[in-house]
C-alpha positions, 0 to 999 in steps of 0.5 A: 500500500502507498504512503500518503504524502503529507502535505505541510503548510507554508512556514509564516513569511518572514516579513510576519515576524518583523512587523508589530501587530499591536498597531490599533486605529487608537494608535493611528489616531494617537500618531496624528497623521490623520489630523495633521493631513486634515489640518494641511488641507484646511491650510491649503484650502484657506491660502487657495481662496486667497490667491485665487484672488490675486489670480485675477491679477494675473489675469488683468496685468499679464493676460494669463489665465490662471483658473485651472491652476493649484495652490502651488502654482499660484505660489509659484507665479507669485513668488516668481513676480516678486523674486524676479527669478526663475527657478528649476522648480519654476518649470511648470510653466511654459516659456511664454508665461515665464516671460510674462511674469517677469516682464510684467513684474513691475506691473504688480508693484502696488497690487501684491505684497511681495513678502507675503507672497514668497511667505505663502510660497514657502508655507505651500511647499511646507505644507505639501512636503508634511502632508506627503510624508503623512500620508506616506505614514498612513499609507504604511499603515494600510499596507500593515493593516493588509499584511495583518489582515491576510495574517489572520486569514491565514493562521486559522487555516495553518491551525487547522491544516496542523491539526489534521496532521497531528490527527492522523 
């Protein structure tokens, strides 16, 4: 009579052992990641109405059009009317429209503020940068949240696959 080959389970990826499963959505919260997130937007949010506002200069000195343009491009047309340089970052504009908002700089002389304007651009870029680490914080935490998820589905069926074995 043939033995019967017995199956063994798969030893537990060693990846499961290294990862702390204690983490609780208590200590995602705990962490401030959703909050600070949350804050950033509201931030954001608040300095878009602004300079959606002088966008309208945009629109009247320089003949750009601005209104399908972000937070940080605004900034940026801002900052580079008030700094009076181009930068590499500045590259999200054409060549024409760079052009224009450096020939047209001292046309927004006495219609902008120019270091509240570099402040603005500095705060976007800050706000951007913290609320991308942030969210790359959460995005670790669903990809622990899946890891632990496929653990638990996975244990009870090694529990019972053992437990067969040790059955027979």
């Amino acid at each position: 009579m043939p033995k019967r080959c017995r199956r063994v389970p798969p030893a537990p990826s060693p990846a499961l052992a290294t990862i702390d499963y204690s983490l609780t959505y208590n200590e995602i919260a705990a962490s401030g990641a959703p909050a600070i997130v949350f804050r950033c937007d509201a931030v954001e949010k608040d300095l878009y109405e602004h300079l959606q506002h002088l966008g309208r200069h945009l629109k009247n000195v320089s003949g750009i059009d601005y209104e399908n343009w972000g937070t940080v491009k605004l900034a940026t047309a801002f900052k580079i009317i008030c700094s009076r340089k181009i930068d590499k970052s500045d590259e999200m504009f054409s060549d024409d429209v760079r052009s224009k908002l450096l020939d047209d700089a001292d046309k927004y002389k006495d219609l902008v503020f120019p270091t509240g304007c570099i402040a603005n651009y500095k705060k976007i870029l800050g706000l951007n940068i913290l609320r991308n680490d942030k969210m790359d914080q959460l995005a670790e935490f669903v990809k622990v949240a899946r890891i632990k998820a496929e653990h638990v589905r996975v244990k009870p069926m090694l529990n019972r696959s053992l437990n067969l074995l040790q059955a027979k």
